[in-house]
N, C-alpha and C positions, 0 to 999 in steps of 0.2 A: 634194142632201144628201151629204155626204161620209160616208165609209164609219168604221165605230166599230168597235173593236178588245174592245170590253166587253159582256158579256152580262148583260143588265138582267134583274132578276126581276119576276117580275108584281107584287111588291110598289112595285116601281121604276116599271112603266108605272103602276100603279094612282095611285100620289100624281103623277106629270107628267100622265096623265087629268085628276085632281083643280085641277093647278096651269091648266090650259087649259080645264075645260071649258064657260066661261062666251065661250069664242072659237067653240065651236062648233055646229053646229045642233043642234036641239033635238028633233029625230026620233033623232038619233048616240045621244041618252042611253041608249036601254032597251037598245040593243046592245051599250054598254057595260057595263051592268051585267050581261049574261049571258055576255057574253065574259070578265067578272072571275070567275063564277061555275065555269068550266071550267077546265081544264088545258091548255097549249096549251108547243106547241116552243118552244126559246129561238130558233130563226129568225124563229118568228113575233111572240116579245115582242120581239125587237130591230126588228125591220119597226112597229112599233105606237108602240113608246118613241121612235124615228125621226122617223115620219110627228107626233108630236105635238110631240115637243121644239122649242121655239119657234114653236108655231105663231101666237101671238099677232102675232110679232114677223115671219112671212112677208109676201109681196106678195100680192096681194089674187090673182092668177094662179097661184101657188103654193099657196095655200090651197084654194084651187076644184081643183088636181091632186091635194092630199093628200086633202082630203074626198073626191073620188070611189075614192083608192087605199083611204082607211078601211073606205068602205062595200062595196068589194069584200073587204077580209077580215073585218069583222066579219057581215057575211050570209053569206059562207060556212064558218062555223065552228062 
């Protein structure tokens, strides 16, 4: 993924969550939804806004790396 110079707000990740979530698994959801429910760093929305933006459109190898980097920060958070 190449590096973004712009700092996305949770409102930002919340609708690219929205525009992807039917690419992703179906366990990701509740985590999402209580990860929307907190406050969290602009490192960590940009890291989240990242790992989702196009995710549709990744390699099926790339996808399997972003879902396991997801489900490392959204259980820990």
């Amino acid at each position: 993924m190449s590096e973004c110079k712009l700092d996305h707000s949770q409102e930002d990740v919340q609708k690219k969550y929205e525009q992807q979530a039917e690419f992703l698994p179906e366990d990701m959801k509740p985590l999402f939804q209580s990860f929307f429910q907190e406050e969290h760093t602009q490192d960590l929305l940009n890291e989240v806004f990242h790992l989702l933006k196009k995710f549709d459109l990744a390699s099926q190898e790339e996808k399997s790396e972003r879902v396991n980097r997801l489900y490392l920060v959204l259980k820990n958070v």
